[in-house]
C-alpha positions as CSV (number, residue, x, y, z in Angstrom):
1,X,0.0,0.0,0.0
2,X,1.6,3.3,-0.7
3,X,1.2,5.5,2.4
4,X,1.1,9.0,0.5
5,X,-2.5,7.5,-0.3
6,X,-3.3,6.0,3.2
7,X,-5.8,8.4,5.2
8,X,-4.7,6.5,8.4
9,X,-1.2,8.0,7.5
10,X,-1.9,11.7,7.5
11,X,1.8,13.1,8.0
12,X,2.5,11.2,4.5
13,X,0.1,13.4,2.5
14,X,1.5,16.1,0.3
15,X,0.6,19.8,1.2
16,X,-1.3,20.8,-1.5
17,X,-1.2,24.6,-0.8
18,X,0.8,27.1,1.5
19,X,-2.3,27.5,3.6
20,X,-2.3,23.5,4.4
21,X,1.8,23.5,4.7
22,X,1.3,26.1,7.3
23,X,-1.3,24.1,8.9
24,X,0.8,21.0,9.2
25,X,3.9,22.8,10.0
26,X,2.6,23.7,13.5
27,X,4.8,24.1,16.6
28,X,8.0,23.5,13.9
29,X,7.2,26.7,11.8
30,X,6.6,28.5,14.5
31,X,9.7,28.1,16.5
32,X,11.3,29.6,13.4
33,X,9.9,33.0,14.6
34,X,10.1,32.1,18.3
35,X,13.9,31.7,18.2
36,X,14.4,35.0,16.6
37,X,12.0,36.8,18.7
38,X,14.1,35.5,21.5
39,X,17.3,35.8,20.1
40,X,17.9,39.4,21.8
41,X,17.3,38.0,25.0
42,X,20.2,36.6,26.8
43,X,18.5,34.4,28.8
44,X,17.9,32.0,25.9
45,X,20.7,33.3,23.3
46,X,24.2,34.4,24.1
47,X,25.3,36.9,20.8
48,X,28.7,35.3,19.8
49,X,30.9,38.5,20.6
50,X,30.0,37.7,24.0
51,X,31.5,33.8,24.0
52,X,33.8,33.4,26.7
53,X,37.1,31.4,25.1
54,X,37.5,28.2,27.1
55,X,41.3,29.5,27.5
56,X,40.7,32.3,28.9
57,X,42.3,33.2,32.1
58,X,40.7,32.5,35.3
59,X,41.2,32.5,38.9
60,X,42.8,29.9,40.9
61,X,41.7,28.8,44.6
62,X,44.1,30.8,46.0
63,X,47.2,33.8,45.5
64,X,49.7,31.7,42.9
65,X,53.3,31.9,44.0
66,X,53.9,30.7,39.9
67,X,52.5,31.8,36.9
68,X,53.9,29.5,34.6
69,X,56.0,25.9,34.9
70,X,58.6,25.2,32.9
71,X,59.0,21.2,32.9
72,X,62.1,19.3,31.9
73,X,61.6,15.9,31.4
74,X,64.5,13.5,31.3
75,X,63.3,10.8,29.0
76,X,64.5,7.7,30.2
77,X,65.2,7.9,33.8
78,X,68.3,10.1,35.2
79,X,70.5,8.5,37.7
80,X,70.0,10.4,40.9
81,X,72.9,8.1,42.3
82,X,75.3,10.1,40.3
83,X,73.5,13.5,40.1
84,X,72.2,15.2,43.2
85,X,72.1,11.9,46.0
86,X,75.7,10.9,46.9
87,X,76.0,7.5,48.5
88,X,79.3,6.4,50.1
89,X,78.1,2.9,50.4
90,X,78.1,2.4,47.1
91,X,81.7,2.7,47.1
92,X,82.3,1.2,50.2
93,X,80.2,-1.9,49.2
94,X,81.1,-2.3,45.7
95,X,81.1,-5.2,44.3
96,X,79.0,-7.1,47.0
97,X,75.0,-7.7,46.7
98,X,72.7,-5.8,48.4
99,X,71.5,-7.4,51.7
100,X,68.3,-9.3,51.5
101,X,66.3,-7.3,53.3
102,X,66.7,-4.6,50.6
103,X,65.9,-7.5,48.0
104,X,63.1,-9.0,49.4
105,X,60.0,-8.3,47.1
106,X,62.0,-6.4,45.4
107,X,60.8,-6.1,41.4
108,X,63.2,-4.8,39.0
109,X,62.7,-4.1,35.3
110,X,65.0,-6.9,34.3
111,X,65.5,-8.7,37.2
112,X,69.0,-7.5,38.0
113,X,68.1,-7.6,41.9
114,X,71.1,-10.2,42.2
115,X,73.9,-7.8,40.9
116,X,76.6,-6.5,42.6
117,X,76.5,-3.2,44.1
118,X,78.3,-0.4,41.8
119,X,80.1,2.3,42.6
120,X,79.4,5.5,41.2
121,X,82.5,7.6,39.4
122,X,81.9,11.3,40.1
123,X,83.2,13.9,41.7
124,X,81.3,15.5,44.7
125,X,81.6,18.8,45.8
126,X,79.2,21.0,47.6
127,X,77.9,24.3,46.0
128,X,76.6,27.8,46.8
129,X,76.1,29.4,50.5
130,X,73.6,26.0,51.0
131,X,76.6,23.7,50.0
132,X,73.7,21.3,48.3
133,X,76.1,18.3,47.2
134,X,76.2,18.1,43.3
135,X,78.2,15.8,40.8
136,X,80.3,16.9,38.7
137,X,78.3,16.2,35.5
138,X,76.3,18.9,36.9
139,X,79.0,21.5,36.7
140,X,77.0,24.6,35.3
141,X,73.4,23.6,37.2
142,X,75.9,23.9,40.5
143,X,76.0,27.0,40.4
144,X,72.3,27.8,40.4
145,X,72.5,25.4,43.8
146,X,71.2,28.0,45.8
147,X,68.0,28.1,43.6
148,X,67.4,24.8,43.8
149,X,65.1,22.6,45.9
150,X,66.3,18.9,45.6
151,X,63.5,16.3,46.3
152,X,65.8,13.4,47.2
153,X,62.5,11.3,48.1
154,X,60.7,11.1,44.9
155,X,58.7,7.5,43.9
156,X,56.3,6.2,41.6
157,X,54.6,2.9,40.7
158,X,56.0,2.9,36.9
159,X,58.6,0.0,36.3
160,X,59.1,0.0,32.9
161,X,59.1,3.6,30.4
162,X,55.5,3.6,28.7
163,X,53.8,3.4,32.4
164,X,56.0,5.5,33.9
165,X,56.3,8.3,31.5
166,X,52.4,7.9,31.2
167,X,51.9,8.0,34.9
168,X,54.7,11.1,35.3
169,X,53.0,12.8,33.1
170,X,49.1,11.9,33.9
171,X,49.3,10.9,36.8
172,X,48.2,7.5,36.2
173,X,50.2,4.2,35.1
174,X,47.6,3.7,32.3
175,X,46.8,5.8,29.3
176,X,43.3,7.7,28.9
177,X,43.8,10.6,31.4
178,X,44.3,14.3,30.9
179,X,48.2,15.1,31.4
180,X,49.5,17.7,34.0
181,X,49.8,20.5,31.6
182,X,45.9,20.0,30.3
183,X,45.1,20.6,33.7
184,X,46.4,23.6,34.5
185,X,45.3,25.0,30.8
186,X,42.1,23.8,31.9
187,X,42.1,25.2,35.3
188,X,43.7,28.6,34.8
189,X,43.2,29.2,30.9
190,X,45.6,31.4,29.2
191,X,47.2,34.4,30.0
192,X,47.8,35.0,26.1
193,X,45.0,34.1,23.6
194,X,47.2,34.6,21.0
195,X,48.9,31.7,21.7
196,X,48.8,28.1,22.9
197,X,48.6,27.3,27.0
198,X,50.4,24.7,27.1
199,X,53.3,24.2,24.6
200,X,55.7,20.8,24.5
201,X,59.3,20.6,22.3
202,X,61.8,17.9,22.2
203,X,65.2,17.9,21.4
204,X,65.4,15.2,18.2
205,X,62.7,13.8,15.7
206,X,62.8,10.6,17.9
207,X,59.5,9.5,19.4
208,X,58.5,9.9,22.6
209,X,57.9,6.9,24.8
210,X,53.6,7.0,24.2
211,X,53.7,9.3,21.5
212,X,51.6,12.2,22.0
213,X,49.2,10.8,24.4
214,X,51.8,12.4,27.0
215,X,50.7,15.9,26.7
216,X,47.2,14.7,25.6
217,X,43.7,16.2,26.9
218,X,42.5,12.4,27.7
219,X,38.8,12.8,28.7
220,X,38.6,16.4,28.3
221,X,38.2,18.4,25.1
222,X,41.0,18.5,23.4
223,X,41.8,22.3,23.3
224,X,43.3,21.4,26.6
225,X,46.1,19.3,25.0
226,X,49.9,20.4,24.4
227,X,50.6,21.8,20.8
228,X,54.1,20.3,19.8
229,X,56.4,23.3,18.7
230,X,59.2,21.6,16.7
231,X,62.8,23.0,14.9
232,X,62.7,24.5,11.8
233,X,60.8,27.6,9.3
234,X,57.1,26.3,10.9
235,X,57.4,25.5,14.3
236,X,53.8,25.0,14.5
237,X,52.5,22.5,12.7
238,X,50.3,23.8,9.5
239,X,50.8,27.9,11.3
240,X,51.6,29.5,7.9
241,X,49.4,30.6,5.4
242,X,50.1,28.5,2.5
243,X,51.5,30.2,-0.8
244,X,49.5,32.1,-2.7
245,X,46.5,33.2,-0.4
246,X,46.7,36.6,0.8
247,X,45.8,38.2,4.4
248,X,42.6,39.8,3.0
249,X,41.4,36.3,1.5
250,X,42.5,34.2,4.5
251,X,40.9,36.5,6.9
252,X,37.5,36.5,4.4
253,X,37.7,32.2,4.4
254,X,38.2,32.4,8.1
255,X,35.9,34.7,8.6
256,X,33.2,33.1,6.7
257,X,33.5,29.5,8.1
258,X,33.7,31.0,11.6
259,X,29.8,32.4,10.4
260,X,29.0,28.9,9.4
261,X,30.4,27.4,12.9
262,X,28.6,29.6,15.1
263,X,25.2,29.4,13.4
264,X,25.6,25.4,13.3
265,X,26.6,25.8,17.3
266,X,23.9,27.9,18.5
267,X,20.6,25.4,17.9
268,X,23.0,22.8,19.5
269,X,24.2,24.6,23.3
270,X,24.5,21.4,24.9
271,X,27.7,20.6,22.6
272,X,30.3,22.7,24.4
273,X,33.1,21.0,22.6
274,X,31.9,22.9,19.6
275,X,32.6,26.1,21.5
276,X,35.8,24.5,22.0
277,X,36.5,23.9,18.5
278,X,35.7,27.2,17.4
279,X,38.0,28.9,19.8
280,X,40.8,26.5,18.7
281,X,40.3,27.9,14.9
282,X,40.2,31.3,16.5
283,X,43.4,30.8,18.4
284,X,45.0,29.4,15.0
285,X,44.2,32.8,13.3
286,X,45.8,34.9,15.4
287,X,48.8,32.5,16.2
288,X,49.8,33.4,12.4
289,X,50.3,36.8,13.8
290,X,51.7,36.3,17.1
291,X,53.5,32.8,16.9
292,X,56.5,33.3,14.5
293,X,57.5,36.4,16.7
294,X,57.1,34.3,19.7
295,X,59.5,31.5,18.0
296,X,62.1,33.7,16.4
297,X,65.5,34.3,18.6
298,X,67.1,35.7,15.9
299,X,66.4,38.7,17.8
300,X,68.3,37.8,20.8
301,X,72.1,38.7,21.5
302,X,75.0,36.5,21.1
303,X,75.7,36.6,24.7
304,X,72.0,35.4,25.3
305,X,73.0,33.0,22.8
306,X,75.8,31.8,24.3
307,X,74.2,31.5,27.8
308,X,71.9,28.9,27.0
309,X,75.0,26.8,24.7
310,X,73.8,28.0,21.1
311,X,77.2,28.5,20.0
312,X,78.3,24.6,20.6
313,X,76.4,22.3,18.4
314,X,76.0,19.5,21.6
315,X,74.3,21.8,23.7
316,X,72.4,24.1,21.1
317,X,69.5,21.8,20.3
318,X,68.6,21.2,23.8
319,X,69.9,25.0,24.7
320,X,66.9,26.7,21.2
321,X,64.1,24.7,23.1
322,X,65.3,26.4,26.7
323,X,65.6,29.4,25.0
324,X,62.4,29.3,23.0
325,X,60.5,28.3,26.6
326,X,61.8,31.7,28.3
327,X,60.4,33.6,25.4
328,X,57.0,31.8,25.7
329,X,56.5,32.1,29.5
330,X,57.8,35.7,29.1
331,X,54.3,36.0,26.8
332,X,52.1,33.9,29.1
333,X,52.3,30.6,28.0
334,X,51.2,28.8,31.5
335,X,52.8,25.3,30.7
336,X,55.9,24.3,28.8
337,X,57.8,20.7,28.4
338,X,60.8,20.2,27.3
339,X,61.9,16.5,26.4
340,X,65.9,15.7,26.6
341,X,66.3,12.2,24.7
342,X,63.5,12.1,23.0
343,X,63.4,8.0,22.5
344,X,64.4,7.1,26.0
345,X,67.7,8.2,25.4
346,X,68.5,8.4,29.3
347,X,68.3,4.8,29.7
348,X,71.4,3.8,30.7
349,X,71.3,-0.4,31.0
350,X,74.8,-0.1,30.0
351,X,77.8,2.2,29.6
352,X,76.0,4.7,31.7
353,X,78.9,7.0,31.7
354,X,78.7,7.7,28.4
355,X,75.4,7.5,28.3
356,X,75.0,10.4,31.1
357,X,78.1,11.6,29.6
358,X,76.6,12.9,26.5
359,X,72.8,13.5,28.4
360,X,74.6,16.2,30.2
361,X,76.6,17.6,28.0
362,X,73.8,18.4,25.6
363,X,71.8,19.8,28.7
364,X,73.1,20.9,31.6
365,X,74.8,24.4,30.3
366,X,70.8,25.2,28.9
367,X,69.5,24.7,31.9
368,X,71.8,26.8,33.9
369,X,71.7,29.1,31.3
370,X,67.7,29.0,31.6
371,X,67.5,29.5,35.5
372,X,70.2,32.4,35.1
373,X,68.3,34.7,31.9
374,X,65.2,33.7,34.1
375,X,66.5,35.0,37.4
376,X,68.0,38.3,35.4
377,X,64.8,39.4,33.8
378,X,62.7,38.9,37.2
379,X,61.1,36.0,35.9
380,X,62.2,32.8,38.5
381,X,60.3,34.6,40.9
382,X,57.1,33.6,38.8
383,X,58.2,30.7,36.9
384,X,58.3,27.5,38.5
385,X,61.4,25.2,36.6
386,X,61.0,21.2,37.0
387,X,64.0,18.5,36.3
388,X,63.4,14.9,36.4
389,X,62.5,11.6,34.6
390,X,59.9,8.9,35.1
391,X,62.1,7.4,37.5
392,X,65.9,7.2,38.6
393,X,68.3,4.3,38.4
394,X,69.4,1.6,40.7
395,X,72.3,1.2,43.1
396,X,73.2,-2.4,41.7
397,X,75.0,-2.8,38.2
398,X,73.1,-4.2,34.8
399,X,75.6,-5.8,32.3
400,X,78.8,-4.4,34.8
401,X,78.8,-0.7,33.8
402,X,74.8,0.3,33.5
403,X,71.7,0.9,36.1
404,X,68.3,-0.5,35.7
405,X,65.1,1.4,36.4
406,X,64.3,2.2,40.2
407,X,61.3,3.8,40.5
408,X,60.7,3.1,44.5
409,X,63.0,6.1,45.2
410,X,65.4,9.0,42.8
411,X,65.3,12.7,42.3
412,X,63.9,15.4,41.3
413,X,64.4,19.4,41.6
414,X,62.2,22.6,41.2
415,X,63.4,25.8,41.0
416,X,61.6,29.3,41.3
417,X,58.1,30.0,41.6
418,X,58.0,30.1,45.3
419,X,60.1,27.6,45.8
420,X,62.6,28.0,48.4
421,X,66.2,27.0,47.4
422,X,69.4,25.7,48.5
423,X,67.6,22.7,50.2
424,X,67.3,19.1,50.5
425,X,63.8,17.5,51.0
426,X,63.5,14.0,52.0
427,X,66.0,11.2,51.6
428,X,66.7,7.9,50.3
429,X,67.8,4.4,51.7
430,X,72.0,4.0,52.5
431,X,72.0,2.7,48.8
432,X,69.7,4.9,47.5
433,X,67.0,1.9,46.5
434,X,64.0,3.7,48.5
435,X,62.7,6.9,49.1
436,X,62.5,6.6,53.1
437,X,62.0,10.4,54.6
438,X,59.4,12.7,54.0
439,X,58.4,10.3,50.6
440,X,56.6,12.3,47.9
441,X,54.7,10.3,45.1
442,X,54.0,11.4,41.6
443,X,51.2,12.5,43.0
444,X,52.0,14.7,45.5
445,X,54.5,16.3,43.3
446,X,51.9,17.2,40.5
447,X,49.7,18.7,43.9
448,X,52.5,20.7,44.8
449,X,53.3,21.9,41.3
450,X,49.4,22.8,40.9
451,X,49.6,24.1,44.6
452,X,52.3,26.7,43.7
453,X,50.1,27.9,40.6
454,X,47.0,28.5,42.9
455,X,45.4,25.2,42.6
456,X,43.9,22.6,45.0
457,X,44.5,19.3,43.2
458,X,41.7,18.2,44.7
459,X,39.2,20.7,44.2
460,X,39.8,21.0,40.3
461,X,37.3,18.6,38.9
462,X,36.1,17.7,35.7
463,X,33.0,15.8,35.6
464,X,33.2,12.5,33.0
465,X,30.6,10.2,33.0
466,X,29.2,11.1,35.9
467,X,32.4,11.0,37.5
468,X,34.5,14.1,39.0
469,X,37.7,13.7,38.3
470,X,40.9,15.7,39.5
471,X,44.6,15.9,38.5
472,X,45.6,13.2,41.2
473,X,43.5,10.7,40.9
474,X,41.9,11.7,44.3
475,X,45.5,11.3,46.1
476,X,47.8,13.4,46.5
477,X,49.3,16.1,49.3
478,X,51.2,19.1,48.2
479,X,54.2,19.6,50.1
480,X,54.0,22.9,51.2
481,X,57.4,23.3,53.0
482,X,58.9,23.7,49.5
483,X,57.8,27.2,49.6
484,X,59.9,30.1,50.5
């Protein structure tokens, strides 16, 4: 039966005049007027001028002691055992196992909880009026000592690189969550909407362990996420406007499909993420104009240069991205990340002085270099600097000259943004296996990060799936006594 011709089926016959389309129309045709009668009134239509930006700024809980974080992430896991956490029994002991109650339980990455205790090779000398003890692979960082706060009693539950990376970075040993630096763009937005809130560079085309996924949004909308600034005429990934098309016609083809955008998003206010979307082509717009400045050290003087290790080709790869992150927080950027050995380059199994060797080489003059422009400009005060891996190394050898992964106690440092320097929180274990004194998790390291920017870990939620969920996976204590 053909249903046009059905008198049971009424809505299938054909309007056979404007009167009877009007009739049948109804409510529908009628809501067509009714939305623009009500368009003026901002109770049921917000004008697009008036569209708040997802990124921009807003308030933390409380009087930030850091605007912006500068993270430098290790890939691979740093020795602390040769770095910033001197052990004479390693040297004393060398060559004999560890005693069993260290061993008992004990997981390793590759089961090397049977080797033979090895001795470190570096020279130890303490540095600035706090006479913190540094190696001497750490030459130029010693003499920032006095800036520095050393966190001798870091840990995490990461063994191997992908869930530890992911979990330094997230917070969590499995992937799917939002990383550090999407929080805090989420939490605080921008203080420039001209460009990105969270920026992440690495120092070779390697791949990081996980990929992108590290500086990902996870559950949240993806504005949130990192945008990956590399080397080269576009550090931003598709920035320039491509040959041929002129200002005036990229502004009319922006400017038109930004039309199209907002009337698409405004029958459809429960979809925030298109908000989000729009903002995100809005932000690309203006990074064209703002970005390539941003990028460009041309600008900056030799001795600048020379500070952060441009002028030896080791160092200068590492030293352009330190560089590059001073001119960014300098402009607002909230959250940069730095990766040294892109590839898990810091995984010393074997050979480990070399492999340190050449780590520190290519990065320790940039970072001094970074904490000493920062502190001459006025900016350490407001710039929190971070230095660490996903975890440190143990005190037993792997194939006679290397250390495996140890991430139940190693090291990390922060410098700047109300941190107080020249001090040692926490320690580890005679051999430096575990963190034993004033232990801080992952997790209580990203709280005190967030804490020194304003935040409450445990107050910034983000509801998913009927779930609030924070930075810190509802753990987590910042460690206040890190503050000057």
């Amino acid at each position: 039966m053909n249903p046009s011709r059905d008198p049971r089926c009424f809505r299938f016959e054909p309007a056979t005049s404007r009167r009877d389309f009007l009739l049948r129309g109804g409510a529908g045709f009628g809501a067509l007027a009714l939305s623009h009668l009500l368009a003026g009134n901002r109770l049921f239509a917000t004008p697009a001028k008036n569209v708040v930006s997802p990124l921009a700024p807003k308030p933390g809980h409380f009087r930030p002691r850091a605007k912006s974080v500068i993270f430098l992430f290790m890939e691979g896991g740093p020795s602390h055992l040769d770095t910033f956490d001197p052990k004479a029994a390693l040297k004393k002991h060398a060559g004999e196992q560890l005693p069993p109650s260290f061993t008992k339980g004990l997981i390793t990455a590759m089961g090397e909880y049977n080797s033979p205790i090895f001795p470190d090779k570096r020279e130890w000398k303490q540095h600035g009026q706090s006479g913190l003890w540094i190696s001497d692979w750490c030459r130029h960082v010693a003499g920032c000592a006095d800036d520095l706060a050393v966190i001798r009693s870091s840990w995490a539950n990461g063994i191997v690189h992908s869930n530890g990376v992911c979990q330094m970075n997230t917070g969590s040993i499995l992937a799917g969550r939002p990383s550090l630096g999407a929080w805090v763009s989420y939490g605080l937005g921008s203080a420039n909407q001209n460009l990105p809130a969270f920026v992440v560079m690495q120092d070779n085309s390697g791949t990081v362990v996980n990929g992108p996924r590290n500086w990902g949004a996870g559950f949240m909308p993806a504005l949130y996420q990192g945008t990956r600034i590399t080397p080269g005429t576009e550090p931003i990934a598709n920035l320039n406007t491509p040959e041929g098309v002129g200002e005036s016609q990229q502004f009319a083809k922006l400017d038109f499909l930004n039309s199209m955008n907002r009337e698409h998003a405004l029958s459809r206010p429960q979809q925030s993420e298109l908000d989000a979307r729009i903002a995100a082509y809005e932000l690309a717009f203006r990074m064209q104009a703002e970005a390539p400045e941003a990028v460009d050290i041309s600008k900056e003087t030799e001795a600048t240069k020379n500070l952060y290790g441009l002028d030896d080709s080791v160092s200068a790869p590492f030293g352009r991205m330190c560089l590059l992150s001073r001119r960014l927080v300098e402009r607002g950027v909230r959250f940069v990340q730095l990766y040294s050995g892109a590839g898990s380059k810091w995984d010393a199994h074997s050979n480990i002085e070399k492999n340190h060797g050449d780590r520190f080489r290519e990065t320790d003059k940039p970072i001094a270099g970074l904490l000493h422009d920062l502190k001459s400009r006025g900016l350490l005060d407001e710039t929190l600097v971070v230095w660490g891996g996903e975890f440190g190394r143990t005190p037993m050898s792997e194939k006679g000259d290397g250390r495996d992964h140890n991430p139940t106690g190693f090291t990390m440092w922060m410098a700047g943004g109300g941190v107080k320097g020249g001090q040692v929180i926490g320690s580890t274990d005679e051999f430096g296996l575990y963190a034993v004194e004033d232990r801080l998790h992952v997790h209580d390291l990203h709280a005190t990060i967030l804490w020194l920017m304003g935040i409450e870990n445990l107050r910034l939620t983000y509801n998913y799936k009927g779930r609030p969920e924070n930075p810190t996976v509802n753990e987590g204590e910042a460690y206040r006594k890190i503050a000057g």
